[in-house]
C-alpha angles and dihedrals in degrees: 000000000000084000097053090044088049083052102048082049095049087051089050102048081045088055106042085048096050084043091049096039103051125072118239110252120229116229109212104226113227110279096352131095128242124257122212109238122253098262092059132078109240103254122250128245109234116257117231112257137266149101114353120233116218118187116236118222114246109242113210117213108252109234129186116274094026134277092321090074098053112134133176125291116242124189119184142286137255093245088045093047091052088045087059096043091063096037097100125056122196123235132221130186136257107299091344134120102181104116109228131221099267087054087047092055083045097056089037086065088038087046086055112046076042083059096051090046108044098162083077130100131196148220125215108201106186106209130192142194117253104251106103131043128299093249090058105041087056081054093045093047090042088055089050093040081050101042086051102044076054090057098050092044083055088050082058100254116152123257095226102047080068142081131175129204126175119217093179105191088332101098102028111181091206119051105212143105091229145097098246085056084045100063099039081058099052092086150098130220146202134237134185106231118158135020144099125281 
């Protein structure tokens, strides 16, 4: 009798693991689909591949006395940008036309902001000291207006997006009879003068 009653036991433990265990299957009723039951999410069509997009996290700017004192971010003006843009001259020494490394870092940065707006033209003025005669000192500006008109071209800055004028001594940005005026007024400069805005 106790092996009869281990045996209906062990029948019924076989037959609640292979019910548990095994998937219903769904019979597809004649000329109807099939409908996924409640329980389940309606399954997805594949998209068709290429490039995955993957959502980049906003970063706040992080502003002094936390999230509450954000305020808006300003860049700078036209007027500013161009400002900036003839701020700094490039000098040159004494009779001498041959632009030096730190003029060559100067018309990199000028190259640069050329090459963003491009809408934009120059002018080169060459400037002098005043040692030498008037003639000379037009040459001598006209060659540092030229070399760095040169420079600029190289840059890849359009031609035409370019003049030159030479003041010679005639427009000296330091008054003085000294070498310390002297230097500040070796120099040419360069000024926005045409473009859209």
């Amino acid at each position: 009798m106790r092996g009869l009653a281990r045996g209906i036991v062990l029948l019924m433990l076989i037959c609640m693991v292979f019910s548990t265990g095994c998937a219903k299957k769904m019979v597809q009723p004649i000329g109807g689909e099939i409908t996924p039951p409640p329980s389940q999410a309606p399954v997805v069509a594949p998209q068709p591949a290429g490039p995955e997009i993957t959502p980049q996290p906003l970063e706040m700017p992080q502003m002094e006395g936390g999230p509450s004192a954000a305020a808006p971010v300003t860049t700078p003006g036209r007027e500013e940008e161009i400002k900036n843009f003839e701020q700094n001259d490039v000098y040159f020494d004494f009779d001498q036309y041959t632009i030096t490394p730190e003029g060559r870092k100067i018309l990199a940065q000028k190259a640069s902001f050329l090459k963003v707006h491009p809408e934009l033209k120059v002018r080169i003025e060459g400037h002098c000291d005043e040692r030498g005669t008037t003639e000379y000192n037009l040459a001598l500006g006209e060659r540092r207006a030229n070399e760095v008109k040169k420079y600029l071209t190289f840059l890849g800055i359009a031609d035409n997006r370019i003049s030159t004028i030479s003041y010679g001594e005639e427009r000296p940005a330091v008054l003085g009879h000294n070498e310390e005026a002297w230097a500040k007024n070796r120099r040419v400069h360069l000024d926005i003068v045409g473009g859209s805005s």
